[in-house]
N, C-alpha and C positions, 0 to 999 in steps of 0.2 A: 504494500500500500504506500502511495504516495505521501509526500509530505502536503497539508494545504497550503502552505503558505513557501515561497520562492525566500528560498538563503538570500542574506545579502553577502555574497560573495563576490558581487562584480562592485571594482571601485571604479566613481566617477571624481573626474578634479571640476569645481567650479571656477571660474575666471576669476582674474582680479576686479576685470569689468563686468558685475553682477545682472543677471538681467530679472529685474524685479516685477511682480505684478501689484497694481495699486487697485485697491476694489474698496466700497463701501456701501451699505443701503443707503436710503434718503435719509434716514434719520441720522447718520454717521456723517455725510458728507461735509458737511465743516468744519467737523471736528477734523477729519481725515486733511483738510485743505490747511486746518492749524497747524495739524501737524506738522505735513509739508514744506507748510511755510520757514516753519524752525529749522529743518533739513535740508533747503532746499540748496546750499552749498554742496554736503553731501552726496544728493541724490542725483544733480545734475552730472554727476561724475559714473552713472548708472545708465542705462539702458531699461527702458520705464515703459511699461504697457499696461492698458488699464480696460475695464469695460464701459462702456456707452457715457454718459451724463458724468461720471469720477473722471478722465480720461479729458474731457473737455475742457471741465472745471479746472483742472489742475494746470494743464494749456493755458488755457486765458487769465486764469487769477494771478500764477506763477510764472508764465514765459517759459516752464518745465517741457521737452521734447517727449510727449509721451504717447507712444503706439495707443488708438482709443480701437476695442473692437465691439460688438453689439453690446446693448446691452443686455445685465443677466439676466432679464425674464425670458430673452428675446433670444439667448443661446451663448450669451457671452460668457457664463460661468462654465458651459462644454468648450469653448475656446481657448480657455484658461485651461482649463483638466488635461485640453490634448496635448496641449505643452509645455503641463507639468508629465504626463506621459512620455512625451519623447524626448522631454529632458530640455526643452529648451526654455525652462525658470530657470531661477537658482533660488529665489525667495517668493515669497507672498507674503503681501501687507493685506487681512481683510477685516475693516471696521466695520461688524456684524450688530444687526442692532437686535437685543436680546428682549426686546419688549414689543416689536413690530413682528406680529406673524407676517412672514414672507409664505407668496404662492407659489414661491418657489425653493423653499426649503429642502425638498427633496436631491436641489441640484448643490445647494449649497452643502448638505450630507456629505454630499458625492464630491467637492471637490476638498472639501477637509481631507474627507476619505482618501484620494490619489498622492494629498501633500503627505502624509503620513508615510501611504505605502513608499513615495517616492523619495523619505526623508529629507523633502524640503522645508527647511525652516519657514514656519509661521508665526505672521502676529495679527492678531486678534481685536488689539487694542493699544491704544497710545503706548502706555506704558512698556507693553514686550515689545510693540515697534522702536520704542527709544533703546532700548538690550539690541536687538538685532544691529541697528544702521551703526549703535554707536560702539560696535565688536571690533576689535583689531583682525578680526578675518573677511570684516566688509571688501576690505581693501585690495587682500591679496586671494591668490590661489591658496584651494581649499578641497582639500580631497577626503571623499566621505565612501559610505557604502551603500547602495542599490539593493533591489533583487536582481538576480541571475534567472532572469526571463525566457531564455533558453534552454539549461537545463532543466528550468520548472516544465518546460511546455513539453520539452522531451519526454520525462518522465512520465507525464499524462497521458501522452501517444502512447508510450509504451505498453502502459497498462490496459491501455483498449485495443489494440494490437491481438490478432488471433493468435 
């Protein structure tokens, strides 16, 4: 019998030039824009991608260069997942707001969920975002571990294999 869950046996290095995702519901976005704003020597030295309305905001208030893709109801939290998937994050900043039922909380499960499987650092919230940006490994290369998504999947062939 297989193992369920994939070793992290495969090491990945992230850049020194980080490439981060900025997201927050409506009720977070100011705060998230405050935040920013504090950082935004920092961040400008990053590679910044964001979903819909976060993404613009941070553009125009900040002069920040920031990739905007859909917004999340609209498919931007699966556009994020697929690259924290393929590896093309290295962080996620997501100011979640825990008093607004979201109708789309299911996606936002799911992209907790890939940051985890993918051991990408997250934050959640001002606070762990200011630990994260203000880490002496924002700066540099930074090698971690993965799952080994290859021998996972082998292994599952295998067993269904006559």
């Amino acid at each position: 019998m297989t193992d369920s869950r994939p070793r992290r046996s495969v090491r990945r290095t992230l850049p020194a030039r980080k490439r981060i995702a900025l997201i927050a519901h409506d009720g977070k976005k100011s705060e998230l824009l405050e935040w920013a704003e504090r950082w935004r020597d920092t961040l400008i030295e990053h590679e910044l991608v964001g979903t819909g309305t976060t993404a613009g905001r941070l553009s125009t208030s900040l002069g920040l260069e920031v990739e905007g893709l859909m917004s999340g109801p609209l498919g931007g939290d699966q556009q994020i997942g697929a690259r924290l998937t393929e590896q093309r994050l290295d962080m996620l900043i997501f100011f979640w707001d825990p008093f607004a039922p979201q109708p789309h909380d299911p996606d936002v499960k799911a992209l907790l969920r890939l940051a985890a499987l993918w051991n990408v650092p997250v934050a959640c919230n001002a606070a762990s975002a200011d630990f994260l940006v203000s880490s002496p490994w924002l700066g540099q290369p930074y090698e971690m571990s993965i799952p080994d998504v290859d021998a996972w999947m082998a292994s599952r062939s295998s067993e269904q294999a006559p």
